[in-house]
N, C-alpha and C positions, 0 to 999 in steps of 0.2 A: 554584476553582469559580465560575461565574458566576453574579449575584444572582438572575438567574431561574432559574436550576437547583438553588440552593439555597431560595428561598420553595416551590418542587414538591415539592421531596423533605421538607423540615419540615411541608408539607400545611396550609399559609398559606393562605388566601381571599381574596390579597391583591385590592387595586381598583385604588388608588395606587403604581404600582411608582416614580414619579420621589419619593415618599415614601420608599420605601428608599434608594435611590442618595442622597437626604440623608442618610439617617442612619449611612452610611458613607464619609462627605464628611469628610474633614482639612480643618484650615483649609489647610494645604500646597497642600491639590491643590486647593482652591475660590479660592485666589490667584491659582494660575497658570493656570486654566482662562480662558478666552475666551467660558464662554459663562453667567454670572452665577449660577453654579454654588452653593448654599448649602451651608456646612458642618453639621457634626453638633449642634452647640454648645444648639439651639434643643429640638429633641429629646431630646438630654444631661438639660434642661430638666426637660421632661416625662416623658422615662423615673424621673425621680430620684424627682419625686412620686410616680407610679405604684407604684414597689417601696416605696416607705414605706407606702404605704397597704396593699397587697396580702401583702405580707406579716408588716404587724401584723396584717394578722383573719387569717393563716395562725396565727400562734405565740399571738395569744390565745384563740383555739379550740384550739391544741394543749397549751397547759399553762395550765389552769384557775385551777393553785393557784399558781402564781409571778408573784412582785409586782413591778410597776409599773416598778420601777429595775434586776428582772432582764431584765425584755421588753425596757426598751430596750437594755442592752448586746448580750443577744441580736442585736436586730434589725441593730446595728451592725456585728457581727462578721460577721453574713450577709450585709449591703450594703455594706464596706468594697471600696479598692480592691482589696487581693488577692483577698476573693473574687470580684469580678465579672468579674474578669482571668480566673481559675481556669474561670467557667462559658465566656466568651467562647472560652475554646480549647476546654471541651467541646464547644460549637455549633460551632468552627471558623469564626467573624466573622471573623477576624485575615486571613485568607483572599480576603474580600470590601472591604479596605479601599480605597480611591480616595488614595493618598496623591503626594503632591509627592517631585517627583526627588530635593530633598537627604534629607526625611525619611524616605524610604523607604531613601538608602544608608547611613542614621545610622540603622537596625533599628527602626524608627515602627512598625512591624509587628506585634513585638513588645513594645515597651514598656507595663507593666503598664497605667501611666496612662490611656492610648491604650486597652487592649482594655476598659479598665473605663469607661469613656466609651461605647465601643461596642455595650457590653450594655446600658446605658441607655439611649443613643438608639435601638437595636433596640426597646426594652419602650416605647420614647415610640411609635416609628412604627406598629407593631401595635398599640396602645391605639386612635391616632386613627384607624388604617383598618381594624380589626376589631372592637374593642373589646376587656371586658374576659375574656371566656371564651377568647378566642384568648390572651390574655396570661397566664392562668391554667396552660393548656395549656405554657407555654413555661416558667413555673415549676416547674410537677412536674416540668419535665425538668433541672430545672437547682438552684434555691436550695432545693427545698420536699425533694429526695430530701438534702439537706447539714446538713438543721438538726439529726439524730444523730448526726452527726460533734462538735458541741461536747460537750466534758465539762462539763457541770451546774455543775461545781464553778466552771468558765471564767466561766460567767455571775452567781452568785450570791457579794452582795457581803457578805462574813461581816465586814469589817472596821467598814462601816460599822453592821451589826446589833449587833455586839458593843458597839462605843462608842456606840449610843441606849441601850442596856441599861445600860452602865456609868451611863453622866451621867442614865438616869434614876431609878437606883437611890441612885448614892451621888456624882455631880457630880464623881466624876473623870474623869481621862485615862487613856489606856492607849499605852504605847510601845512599840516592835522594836527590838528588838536582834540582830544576827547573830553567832552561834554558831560556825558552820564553815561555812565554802567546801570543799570534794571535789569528784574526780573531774576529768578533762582541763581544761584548758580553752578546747576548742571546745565541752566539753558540761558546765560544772558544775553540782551540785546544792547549793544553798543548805540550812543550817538559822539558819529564826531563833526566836527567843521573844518571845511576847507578855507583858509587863509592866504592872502597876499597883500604883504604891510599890519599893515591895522581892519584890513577890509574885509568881511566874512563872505568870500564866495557863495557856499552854498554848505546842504547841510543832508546828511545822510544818516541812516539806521540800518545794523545790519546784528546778525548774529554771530559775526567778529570784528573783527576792528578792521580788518580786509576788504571783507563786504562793505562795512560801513566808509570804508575809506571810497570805494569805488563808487558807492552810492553818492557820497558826498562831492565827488568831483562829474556824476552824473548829472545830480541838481544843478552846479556851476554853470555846466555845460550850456542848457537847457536855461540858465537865465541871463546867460551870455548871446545866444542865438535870439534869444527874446525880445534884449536889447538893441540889437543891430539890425532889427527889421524894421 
């Protein structure tokens, strides 16, 4: 698809079209062009601040009561490279790349890296030639409709919760220890326990030792609050 046939069809109000054609500029293809061609890199730039900004006042207007060190894992998990890669093939950017002969037979196209670049310097060049409502418009179609996709549990940090509570109740530590590995393994499921002294907190399952960590100091949590009512 050609760039001016894809700014029509997304319903862009673009001013600056050699503004796009940067921000789908490899450095590949702005090396070997002839005609002092800029790559995306600068844009990269500016899209990166952009979605940090715009999408904390998305997630802190969307969860009122979730604190400070969930929003940001949240907000990382949204703007990491997989997912920007993820939305870029939703838009179809991959598409409108401008890339250099090697990179292009070495699959530059598709390389996550690449499309996750791409979605930012996209959100950079519609920022400075529409603004922010045009880039608003390009979120609800992409990061803002994915933020239900995370499971709650992905973002809320129960390990660290648990050990403020331990050390400020009684100035211990709390340890993991793993239980059982199950299941194949291209796909196992961890159990581990959470630990303080000799006493087993509580006990989690997860499909890494991460989750199951988290999990484990979930249960804790949750038989901790149980007890003190």
């Amino acid at each position: 698809m050609k760039l001016l046939d894809f700014l029509i069809k997304e319903e862009i109000p673009y001013q600056n079209l050699s503004l796009y054609k940067e921000a789908f500029t490899h450095a590949s293809y702005a090396n070997e062009s002839h005609h002092n061609q800029k790559d995306y890199e600068r844009l990269e730039f500016m899209g990166d601040a952009v979605l940090q900004l715009y999408v904390s006042e998305f997630i802190f207007k969307l969860f009122p009561d979730v604190p400070e060190g969930s929003l940001t894992t949240l907000r990382s998990k949204l703007v990491r490279e997989e997912s920007l890669a993820r939305f870029s093939r939703e838009l179809g950017l991959g598409e409108l790349l401008y890339l250099g002969v090697g990179e292009e037979k070495s699959g530059g196209r598709e390389r996550e890296s690449v499309l996750a670049n791409i979605f930012e310097s996209f959100i950079g060049a519609v920022y400075l030639d529409c603004g922010k409502d045009e880039v608003i418009k390009i979120l609800e179609q992409t990061i803002y409709q994915h933020v239900n996709d995370l499971d709650y549990d992905d973002i809320t940090d129960y390990k660290t919760t648990l050990q403020e509570l331990i050390q400020a109740d009684q100035r211990r530590t709390v340890t993991y220890e793993l239980l059982e590995t199950s299941g194949p393994s291209n796909a196992p499921e961890f159990t581990i326990a959470v630990i303080m002294d000799d006493m087993r907190l509580g006990i989690g399952k997860g499909t890494s030792k991460k989750r199951a960590e988290q999990q484990a100091a979930k249960d804790a949590l949750n038989k901790l609050a149980t007890n003190n009512e």
